[in-house]
C-alpha positions in Angstrom: 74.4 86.5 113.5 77.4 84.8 111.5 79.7 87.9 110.1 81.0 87.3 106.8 85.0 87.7 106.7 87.3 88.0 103.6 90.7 86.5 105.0 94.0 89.0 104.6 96.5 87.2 102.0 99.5 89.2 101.8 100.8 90.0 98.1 104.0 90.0 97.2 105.0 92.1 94.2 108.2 91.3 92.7 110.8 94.0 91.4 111.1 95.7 87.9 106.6 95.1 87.9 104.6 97.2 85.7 101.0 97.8 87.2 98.5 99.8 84.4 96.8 102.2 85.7 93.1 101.0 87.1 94.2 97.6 87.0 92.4 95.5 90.1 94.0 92.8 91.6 91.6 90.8 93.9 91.9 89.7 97.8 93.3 86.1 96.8 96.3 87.1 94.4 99.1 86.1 96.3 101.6 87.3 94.1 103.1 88.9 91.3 106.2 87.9 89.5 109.7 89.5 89.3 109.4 91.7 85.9 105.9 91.2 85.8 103.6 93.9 83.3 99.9 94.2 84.7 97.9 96.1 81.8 95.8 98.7 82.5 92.2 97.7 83.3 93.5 93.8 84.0 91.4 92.1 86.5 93.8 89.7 88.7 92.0 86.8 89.7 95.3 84.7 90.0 99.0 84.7 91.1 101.1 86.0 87.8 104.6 84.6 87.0 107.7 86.4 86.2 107.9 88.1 83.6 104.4 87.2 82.4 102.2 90.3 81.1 98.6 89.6 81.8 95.7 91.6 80.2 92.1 91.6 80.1 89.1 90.7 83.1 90.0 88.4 84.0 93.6 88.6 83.5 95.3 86.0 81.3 98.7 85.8 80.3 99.0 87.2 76.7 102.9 86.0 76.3 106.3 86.3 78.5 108.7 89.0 77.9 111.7 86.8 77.4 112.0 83.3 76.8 112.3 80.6 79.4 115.8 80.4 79.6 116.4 84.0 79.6 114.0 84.4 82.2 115.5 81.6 84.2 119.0 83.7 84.2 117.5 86.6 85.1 115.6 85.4 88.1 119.3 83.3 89.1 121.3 86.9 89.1 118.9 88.6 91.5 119.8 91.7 89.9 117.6 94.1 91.9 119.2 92.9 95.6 122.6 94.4 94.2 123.9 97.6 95.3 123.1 100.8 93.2 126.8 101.5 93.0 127.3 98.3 91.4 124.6 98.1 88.7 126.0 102.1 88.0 129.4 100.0 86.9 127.4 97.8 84.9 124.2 100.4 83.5 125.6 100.0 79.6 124.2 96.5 80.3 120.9 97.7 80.7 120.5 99.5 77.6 120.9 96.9 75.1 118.0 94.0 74.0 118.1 90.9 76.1 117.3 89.1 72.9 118.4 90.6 69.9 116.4 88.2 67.9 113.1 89.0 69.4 114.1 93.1 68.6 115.2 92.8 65.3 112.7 90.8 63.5 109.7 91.9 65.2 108.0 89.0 66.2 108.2 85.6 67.4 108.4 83.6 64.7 111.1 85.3 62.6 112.9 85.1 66.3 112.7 81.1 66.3 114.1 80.8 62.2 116.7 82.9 63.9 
């Protein structure tokens, strides 16, 4: 008799990802952004991009942490493959808003008039 099989994709899960807690990500996700947040009870059905944060079942993408271009510098300096020694030298850098726009005024359309 013919056996049913479910193939074995390997997922990749990017650095600095935020997985809620009983959030399901199915056999066919292949991966999962750099920076990515995963909200709790989220249903993956689908790869998720960088610094996307998906919610619901299934998952969508509800908006992006940063905008496109900040996202694109952050994925060009690879922070997370430095040494710990070295981001130590730089941690004040870390502690202030990406984009002070978006932190300020509190939502995204005050950020664009910005």
């Amino acid at each position: 008799s013919p056996v049913d099989r479910i193939e074995h994709t390997p997922l990749t899960i990017g650095s600095d990802v935020w997985i809620g807690h009983r959030a399901l990500i199915t056999p066919h996700v292949r991966s999962i952004g750099h920076g990515a947040v995963i909200g709790a009870g989220a249903v993956l059905n689908k790869d998720v991009p960088p610094y996307a944060v998906v919610v619901g079942n299934p998952a969508r993408v509800a908006r992006f942490r940063f905008s496109s271009n900040t996202i694109d510098e952050l994925l060009k300096s690879q922070w997370w493959t430095r040494p710990l020694s070295e981001l130590r030298m730089i941690l004040h850098e870390f502690q202030i808003p990406l984009e002070p726009a978006l932190h300020n005024k509190g939502n995204l359309a005050s950020a664009a008039e910005a």
